[in-house]
MDAnalysis code that builds the backbone (N, CA, C; Angstrom):
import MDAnalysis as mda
import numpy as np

u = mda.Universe.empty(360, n_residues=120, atom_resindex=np.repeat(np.arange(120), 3), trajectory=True)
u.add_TopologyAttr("name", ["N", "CA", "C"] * 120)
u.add_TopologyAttr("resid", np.arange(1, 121))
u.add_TopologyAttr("resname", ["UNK", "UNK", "UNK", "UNK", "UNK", "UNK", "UNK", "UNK", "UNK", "UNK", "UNK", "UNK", "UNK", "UNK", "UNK", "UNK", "UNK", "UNK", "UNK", "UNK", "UNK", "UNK", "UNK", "UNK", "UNK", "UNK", "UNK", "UNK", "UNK", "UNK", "UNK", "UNK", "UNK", "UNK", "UNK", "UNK", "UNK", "UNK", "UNK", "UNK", "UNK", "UNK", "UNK", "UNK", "UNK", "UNK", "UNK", "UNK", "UNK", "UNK", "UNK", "UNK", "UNK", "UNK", "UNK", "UNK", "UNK", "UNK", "UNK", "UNK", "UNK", "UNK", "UNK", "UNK", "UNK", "UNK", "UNK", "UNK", "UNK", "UNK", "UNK", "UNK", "UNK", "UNK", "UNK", "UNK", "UNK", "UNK", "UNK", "UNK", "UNK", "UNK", "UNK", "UNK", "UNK", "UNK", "UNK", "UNK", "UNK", "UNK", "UNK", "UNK", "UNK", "UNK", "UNK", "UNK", "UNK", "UNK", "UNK", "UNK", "UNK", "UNK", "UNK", "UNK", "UNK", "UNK", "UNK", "UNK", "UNK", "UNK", "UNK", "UNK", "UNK", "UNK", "UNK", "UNK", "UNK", "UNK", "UNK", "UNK"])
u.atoms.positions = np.array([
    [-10.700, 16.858, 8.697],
    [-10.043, 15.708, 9.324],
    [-10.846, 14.443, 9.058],
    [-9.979, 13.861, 8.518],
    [-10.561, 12.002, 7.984],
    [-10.899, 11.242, 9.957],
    [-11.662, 10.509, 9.903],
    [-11.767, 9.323, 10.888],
    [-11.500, 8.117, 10.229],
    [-10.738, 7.318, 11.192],
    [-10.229, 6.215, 10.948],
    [-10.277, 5.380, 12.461],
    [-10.199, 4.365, 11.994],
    [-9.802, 3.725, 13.892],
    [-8.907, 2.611, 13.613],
    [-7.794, 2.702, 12.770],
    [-6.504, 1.932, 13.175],
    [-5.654, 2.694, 14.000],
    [-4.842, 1.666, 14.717],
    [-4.081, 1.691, 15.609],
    [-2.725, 1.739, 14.833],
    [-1.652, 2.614, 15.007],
    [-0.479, 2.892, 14.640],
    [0.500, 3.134, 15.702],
    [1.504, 2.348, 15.852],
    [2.657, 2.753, 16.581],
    [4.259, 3.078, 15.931],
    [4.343, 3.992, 16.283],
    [5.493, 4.564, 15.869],
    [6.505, 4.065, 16.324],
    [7.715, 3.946, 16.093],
    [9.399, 3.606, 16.753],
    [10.211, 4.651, 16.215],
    [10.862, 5.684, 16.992],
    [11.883, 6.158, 16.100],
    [12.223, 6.806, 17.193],
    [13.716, 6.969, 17.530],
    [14.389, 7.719, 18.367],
    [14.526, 9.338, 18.412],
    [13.840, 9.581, 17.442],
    [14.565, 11.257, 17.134],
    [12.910, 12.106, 17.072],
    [12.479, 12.481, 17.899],
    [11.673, 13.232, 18.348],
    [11.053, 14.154, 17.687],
    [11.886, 15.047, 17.177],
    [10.786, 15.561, 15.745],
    [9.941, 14.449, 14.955],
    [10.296, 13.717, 14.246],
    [9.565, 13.045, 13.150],
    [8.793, 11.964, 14.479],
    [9.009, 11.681, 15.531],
    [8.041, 11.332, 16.256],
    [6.771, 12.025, 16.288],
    [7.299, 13.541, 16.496],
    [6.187, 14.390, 16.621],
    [5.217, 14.659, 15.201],
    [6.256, 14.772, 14.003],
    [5.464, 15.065, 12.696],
    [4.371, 14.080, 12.434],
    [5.048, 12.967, 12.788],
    [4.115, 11.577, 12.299],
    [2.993, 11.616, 13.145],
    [3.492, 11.654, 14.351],
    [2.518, 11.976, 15.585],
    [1.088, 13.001, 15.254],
    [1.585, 14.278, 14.874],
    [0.225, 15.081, 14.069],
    [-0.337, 15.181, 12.555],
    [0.540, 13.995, 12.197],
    [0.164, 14.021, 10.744],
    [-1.112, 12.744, 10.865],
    [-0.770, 12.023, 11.003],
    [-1.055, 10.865, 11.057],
    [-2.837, 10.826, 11.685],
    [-2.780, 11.635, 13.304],
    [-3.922, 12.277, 13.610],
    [-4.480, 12.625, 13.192],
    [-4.347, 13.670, 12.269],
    [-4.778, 14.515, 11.173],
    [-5.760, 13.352, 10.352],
    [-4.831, 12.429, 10.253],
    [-5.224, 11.775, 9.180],
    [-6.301, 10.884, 10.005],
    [-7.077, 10.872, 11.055],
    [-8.123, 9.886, 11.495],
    [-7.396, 8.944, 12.102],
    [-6.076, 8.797, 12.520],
    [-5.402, 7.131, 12.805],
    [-5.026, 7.707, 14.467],
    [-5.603, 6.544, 14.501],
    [-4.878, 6.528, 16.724],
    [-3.589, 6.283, 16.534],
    [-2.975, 6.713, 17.151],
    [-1.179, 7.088, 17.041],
    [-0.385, 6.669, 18.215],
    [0.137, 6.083, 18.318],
    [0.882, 6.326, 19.704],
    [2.997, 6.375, 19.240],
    [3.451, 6.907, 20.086],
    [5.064, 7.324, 19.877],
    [5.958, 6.545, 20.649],
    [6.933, 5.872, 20.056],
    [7.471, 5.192, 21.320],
    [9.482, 5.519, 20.510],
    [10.442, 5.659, 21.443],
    [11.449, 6.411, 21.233],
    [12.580, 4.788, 20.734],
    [12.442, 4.090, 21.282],
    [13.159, 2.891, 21.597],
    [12.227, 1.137, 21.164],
    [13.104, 0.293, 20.476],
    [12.763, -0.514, 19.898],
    [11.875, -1.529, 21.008],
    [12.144, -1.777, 22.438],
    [12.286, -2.365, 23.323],
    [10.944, -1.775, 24.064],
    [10.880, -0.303, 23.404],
    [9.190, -0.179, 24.265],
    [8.269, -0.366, 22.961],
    [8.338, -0.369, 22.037],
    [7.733, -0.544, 20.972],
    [7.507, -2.067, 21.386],
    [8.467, -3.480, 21.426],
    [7.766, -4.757, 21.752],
    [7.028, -4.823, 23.014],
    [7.360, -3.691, 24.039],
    [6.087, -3.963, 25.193],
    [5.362, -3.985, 24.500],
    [4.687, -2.925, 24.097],
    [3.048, -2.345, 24.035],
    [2.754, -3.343, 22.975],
    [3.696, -3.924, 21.921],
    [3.610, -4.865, 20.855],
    [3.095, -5.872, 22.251],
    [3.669, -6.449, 23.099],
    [2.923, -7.843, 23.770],
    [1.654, -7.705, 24.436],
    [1.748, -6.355, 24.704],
    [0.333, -5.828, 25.802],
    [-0.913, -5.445, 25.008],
    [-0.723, -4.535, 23.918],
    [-1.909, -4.159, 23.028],
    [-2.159, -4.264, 21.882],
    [-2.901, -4.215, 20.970],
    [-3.467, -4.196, 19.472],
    [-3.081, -3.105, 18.890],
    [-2.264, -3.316, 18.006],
    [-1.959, -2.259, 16.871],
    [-2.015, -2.543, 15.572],
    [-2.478, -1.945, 14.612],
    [-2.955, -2.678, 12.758],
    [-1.420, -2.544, 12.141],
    [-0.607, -1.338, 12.441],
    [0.230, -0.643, 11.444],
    [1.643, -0.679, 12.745],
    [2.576, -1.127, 12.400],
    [4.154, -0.676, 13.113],
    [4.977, 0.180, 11.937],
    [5.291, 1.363, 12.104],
    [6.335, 2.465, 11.282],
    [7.465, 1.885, 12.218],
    [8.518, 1.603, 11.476],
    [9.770, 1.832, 12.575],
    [11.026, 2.210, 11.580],
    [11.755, 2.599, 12.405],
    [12.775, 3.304, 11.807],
    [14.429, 2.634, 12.103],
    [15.227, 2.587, 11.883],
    [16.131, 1.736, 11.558],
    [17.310, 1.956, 12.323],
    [17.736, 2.911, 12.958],
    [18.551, 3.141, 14.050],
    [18.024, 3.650, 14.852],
    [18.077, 3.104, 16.302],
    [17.446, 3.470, 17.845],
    [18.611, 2.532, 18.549],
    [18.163, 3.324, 19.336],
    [19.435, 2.739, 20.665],
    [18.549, 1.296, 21.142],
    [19.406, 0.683, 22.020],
    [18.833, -0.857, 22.722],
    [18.995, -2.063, 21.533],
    [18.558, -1.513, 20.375],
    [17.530, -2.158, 19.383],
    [17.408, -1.549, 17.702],
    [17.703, -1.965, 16.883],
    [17.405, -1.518, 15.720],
    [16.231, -1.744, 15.207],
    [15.656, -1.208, 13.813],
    [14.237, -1.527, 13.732],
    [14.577, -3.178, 12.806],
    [15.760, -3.313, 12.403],
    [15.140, -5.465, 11.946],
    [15.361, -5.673, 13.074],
    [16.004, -5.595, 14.244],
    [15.539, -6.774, 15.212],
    [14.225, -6.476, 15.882],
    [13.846, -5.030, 15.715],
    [12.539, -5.142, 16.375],
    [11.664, -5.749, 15.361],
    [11.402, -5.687, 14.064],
    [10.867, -6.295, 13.130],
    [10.926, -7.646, 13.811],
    [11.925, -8.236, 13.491],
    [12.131, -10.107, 14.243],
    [11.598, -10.296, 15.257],
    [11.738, -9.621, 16.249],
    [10.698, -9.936, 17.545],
    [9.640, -9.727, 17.399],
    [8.883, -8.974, 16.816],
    [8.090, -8.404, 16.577],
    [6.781, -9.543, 15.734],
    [8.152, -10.315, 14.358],
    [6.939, -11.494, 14.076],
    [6.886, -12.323, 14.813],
    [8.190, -13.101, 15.860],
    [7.612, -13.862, 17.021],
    [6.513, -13.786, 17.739],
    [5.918, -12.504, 17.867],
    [5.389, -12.153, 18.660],
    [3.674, -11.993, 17.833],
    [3.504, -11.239, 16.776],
    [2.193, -10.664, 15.774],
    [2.632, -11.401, 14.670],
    [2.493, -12.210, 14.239],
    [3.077, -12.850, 12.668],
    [2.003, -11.492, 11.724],
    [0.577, -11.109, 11.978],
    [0.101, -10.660, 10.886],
    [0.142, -9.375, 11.052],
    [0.717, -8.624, 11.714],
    [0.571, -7.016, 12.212],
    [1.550, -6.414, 11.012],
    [0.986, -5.251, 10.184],
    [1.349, -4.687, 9.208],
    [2.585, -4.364, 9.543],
    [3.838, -4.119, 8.792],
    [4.735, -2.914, 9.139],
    [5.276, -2.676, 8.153],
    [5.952, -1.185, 8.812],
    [6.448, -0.406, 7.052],
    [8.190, -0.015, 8.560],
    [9.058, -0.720, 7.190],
    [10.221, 0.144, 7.514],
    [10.829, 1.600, 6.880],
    [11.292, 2.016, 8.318],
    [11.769, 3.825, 7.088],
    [13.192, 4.278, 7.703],
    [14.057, 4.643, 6.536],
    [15.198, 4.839, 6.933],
    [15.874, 5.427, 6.092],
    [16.633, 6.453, 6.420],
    [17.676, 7.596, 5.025],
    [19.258, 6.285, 5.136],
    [19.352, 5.217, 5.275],
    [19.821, 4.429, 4.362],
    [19.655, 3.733, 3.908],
    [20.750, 2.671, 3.418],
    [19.902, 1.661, 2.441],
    [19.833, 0.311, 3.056],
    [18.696, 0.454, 3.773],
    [18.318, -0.967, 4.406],
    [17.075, -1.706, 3.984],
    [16.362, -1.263, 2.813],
    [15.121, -1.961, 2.135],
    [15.525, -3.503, 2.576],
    [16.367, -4.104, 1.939],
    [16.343, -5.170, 1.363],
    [16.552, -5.773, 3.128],
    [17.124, -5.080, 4.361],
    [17.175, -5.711, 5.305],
    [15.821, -6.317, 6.304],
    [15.413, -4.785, 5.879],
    [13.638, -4.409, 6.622],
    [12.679, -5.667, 6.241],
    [12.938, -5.709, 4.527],
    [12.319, -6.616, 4.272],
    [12.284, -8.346, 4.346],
    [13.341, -8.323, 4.528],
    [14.041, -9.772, 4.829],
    [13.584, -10.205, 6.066],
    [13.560, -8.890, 7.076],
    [13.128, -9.442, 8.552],
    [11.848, -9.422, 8.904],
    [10.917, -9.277, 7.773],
    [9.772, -9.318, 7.747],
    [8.945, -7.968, 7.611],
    [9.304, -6.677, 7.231],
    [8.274, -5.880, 7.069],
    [8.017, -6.024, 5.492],
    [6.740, -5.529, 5.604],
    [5.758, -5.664, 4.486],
    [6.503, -4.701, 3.474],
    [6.589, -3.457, 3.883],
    [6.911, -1.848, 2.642],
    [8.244, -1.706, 3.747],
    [8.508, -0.925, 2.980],
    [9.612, 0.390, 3.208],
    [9.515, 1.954, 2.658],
    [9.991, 2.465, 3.247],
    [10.057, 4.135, 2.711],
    [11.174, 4.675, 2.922],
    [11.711, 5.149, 2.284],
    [13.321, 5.777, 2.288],
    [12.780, 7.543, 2.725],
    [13.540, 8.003, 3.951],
    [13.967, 9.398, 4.050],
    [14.406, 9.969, 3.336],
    [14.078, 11.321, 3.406],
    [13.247, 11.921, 3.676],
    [11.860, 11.923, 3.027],
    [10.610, 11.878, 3.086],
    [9.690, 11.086, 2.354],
    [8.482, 12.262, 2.698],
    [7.547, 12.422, 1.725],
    [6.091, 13.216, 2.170],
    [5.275, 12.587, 3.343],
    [5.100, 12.892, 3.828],
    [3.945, 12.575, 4.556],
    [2.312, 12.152, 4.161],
    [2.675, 12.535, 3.017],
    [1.655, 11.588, 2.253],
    [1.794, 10.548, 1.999],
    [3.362, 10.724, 0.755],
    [3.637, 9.330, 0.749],
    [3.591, 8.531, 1.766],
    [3.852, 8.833, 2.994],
    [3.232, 7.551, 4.321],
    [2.196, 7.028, 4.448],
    [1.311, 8.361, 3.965],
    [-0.554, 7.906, 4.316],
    [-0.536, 6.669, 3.173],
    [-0.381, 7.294, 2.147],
    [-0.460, 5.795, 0.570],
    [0.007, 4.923, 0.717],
    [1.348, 4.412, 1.812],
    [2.088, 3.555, 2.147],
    [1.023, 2.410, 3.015],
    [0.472, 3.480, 4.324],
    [-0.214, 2.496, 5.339],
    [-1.410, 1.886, 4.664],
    [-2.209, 3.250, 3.858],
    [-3.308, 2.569, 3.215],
    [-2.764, 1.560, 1.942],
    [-2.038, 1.310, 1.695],
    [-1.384, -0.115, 0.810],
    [-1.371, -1.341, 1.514],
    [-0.575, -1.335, 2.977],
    [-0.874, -2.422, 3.324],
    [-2.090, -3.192, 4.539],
    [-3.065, -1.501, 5.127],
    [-3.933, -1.463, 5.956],
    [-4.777, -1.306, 5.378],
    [-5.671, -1.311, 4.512],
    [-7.121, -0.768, 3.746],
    [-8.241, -0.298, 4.212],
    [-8.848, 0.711, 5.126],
    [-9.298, 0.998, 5.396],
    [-10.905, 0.271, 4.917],
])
């Protein structure tokens, strides 16, 4: 097991890949935290420090570009990677995330993703 001490928060409604990312990610040395809904993802976005936002592109309340949009109101420099099994690159990116990753994806390919725009 790698050590790391970035902060990563997750967004994604669907609970498995909460969980995968959740022990992958660990695995990988990174403090993790899971959040189901776009709307608790901008709490902890106003309350705490996070390096890396994953979010995912359909959640109830909130999709992940508008959480993206609030999100730079709020952190203009806080990394994020959008991920989604459709084709919303070009939206993710428009609303300000850095990368994207299309579903279904390795879990590696995530690690190469964060370390692209987080550098350890």
């Amino acid at each position: 097991m790698e050590t790391n001490n970035k902060r990563i928060l997750v967004a994604d409604d669907d609970i498995l890949v909460r969980k995968l990312l959740d022990t992958f990610l660990t695995f990988c040395g990174y403090n993790v935290e899971c959040v189901s809904t776009g709307k608790e993802a901008v709490t902890l976005i106003e309350t705490d420090s996070y390096d890396v936002l994953i979010t995912d592109y359909m959640m109830p309340e909130m999709n992940g570009i508008e959480l993206i949009k609030k999100v730079r109101d709020i952190k203009k420099s806080l990394a994020i990677i959008g991920m989604s099994a459709s084709e919303e690159e070009k939206g993710f990116l428009a609303a300000g995330a850095n990368l994207f990753i299309a579903k279904p994806f390795s879990p590696y390919a995530l690690k190469n993703t964060i370390e692209k725009i987080c550098p350890t």
